[in-house]
N, C-alpha and C positions, 0 to 999 in steps of 0.2 A: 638373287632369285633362287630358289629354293627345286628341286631336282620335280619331275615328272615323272609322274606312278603310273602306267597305264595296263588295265587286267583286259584281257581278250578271248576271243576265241579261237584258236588255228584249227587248220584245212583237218585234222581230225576230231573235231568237236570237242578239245580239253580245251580246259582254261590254264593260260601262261599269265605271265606276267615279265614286265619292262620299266626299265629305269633309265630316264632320258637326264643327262645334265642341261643348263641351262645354254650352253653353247649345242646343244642341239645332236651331239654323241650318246650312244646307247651304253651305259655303264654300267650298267648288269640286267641280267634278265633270268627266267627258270630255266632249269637245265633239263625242265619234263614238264609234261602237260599232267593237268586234274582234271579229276570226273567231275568234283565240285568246286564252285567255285569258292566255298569259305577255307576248303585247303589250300587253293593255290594264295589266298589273301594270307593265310598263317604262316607261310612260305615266305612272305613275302614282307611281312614283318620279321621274320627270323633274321633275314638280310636288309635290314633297315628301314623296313615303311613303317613309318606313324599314321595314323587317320588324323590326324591333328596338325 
């Protein structure tokens, strides 16, 4: 099973991002929030997301 990409919104209105393994630990996340959400996605490819 193949890890969980999750982009959200936190309590100050930036978009982060989270990487969950399949045993259900958070194995990386942003170290900052974005105003947009296609930077925090760029970010987030930097550190290993595929859309695919």
């Amino acid at each position: 099973m193949e890890d969980k990409w999750e982009f959200y919104k936190d309590k100050s209105d930036e978009w982060r991002w989270r990487r969950t393994a399949s045993n259900g630990r958070i194995v990386g996340a942003s170290s900052e929030g974005y105003k947009n959400k296609q930077d925090c996605i760029n970010n987030a490819i930097r550190n290993g997301y595929s859309k695919e």
